[in-house]
N, C-alpha and C positions, 0 to 999 in steps of 0.2 A: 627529780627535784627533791633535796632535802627539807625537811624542816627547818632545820639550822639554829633550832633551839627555840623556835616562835610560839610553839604550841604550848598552853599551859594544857598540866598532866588531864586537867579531866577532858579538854576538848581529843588527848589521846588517844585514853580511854572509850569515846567515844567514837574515834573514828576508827578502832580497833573493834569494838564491836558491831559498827555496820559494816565494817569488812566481813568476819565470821559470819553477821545474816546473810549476805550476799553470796558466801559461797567462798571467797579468796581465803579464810584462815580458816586452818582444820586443828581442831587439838590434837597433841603428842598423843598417840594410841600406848593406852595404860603399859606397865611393864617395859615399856620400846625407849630405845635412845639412840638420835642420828648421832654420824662420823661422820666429820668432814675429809673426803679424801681428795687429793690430788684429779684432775678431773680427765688426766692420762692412764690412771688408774679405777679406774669408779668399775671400769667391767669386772674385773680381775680381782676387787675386793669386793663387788657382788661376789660372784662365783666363791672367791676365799669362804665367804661369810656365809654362804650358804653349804657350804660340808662343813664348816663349824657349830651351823645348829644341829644339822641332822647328827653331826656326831654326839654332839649334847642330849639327841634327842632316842640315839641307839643306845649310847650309855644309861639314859633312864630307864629302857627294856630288859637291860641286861642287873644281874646281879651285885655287878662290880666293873667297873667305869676300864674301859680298855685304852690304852697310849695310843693305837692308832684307830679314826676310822672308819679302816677296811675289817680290822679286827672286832670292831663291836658289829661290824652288820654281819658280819659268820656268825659272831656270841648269840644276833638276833633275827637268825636268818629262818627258825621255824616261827616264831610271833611273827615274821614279815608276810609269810609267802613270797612264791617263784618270784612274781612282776614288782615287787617293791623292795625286796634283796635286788635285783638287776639293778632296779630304779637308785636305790643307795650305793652302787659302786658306780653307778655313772657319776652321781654327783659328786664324789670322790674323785672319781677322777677328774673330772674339771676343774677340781678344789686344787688338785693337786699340779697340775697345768699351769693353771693362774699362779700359783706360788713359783715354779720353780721354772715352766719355759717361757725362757728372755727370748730365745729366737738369736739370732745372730749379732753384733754389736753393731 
């Protein structure tokens, strides 16, 4: 059921705030911003999004920011250790799955 414009702003206001007491509204976690995607896509641009940070996140270990990466987790494959280098080319490659395999038409 909408409003439909009935509510004046402060009875809003205040049923915006006993929703957040109640648990229903979370504030935007500082730094973060949702994407609305397609809801065909939501795995696939998880997955995307996530070899997007960690590359964002190998490029800060590294000296100088690599084009691809597969390329910054070698640049940063002694800070990593054995099991979090593996751990970063997996998620690579999901990354990369999600981007590029359609699968059949």
């Amino acid at each position: 059921r909408g409003d439909g414009g009935r509510r004046s702003p402060s009875s809003l206001a205040a049923r915006r705030l006993r929703a957040a007491q109640r648990g229903y509204v979370h504030p935007l976690p500082r730094g973060l911003r949702f994407v609305a995607v397609p809801a065909a896509l939501h795995r696939r641009a998880k997955d995307a999004l996530r070899g997007l940070v960690l590359h964002s996140e190998l490029n800060g270990l590294c000296d100088a920011p690599s084009h691809f990466a597969a390329a910054a987790a070698v640049k940063a494959r002694e800070c990593l250790g054995a099991q979090r280098f593996r751990h970063a080319l997996e998620v690579n490659r999901v990354a990369a799955q999600a981007r590029h395999d359609w699968g059949k038409p």
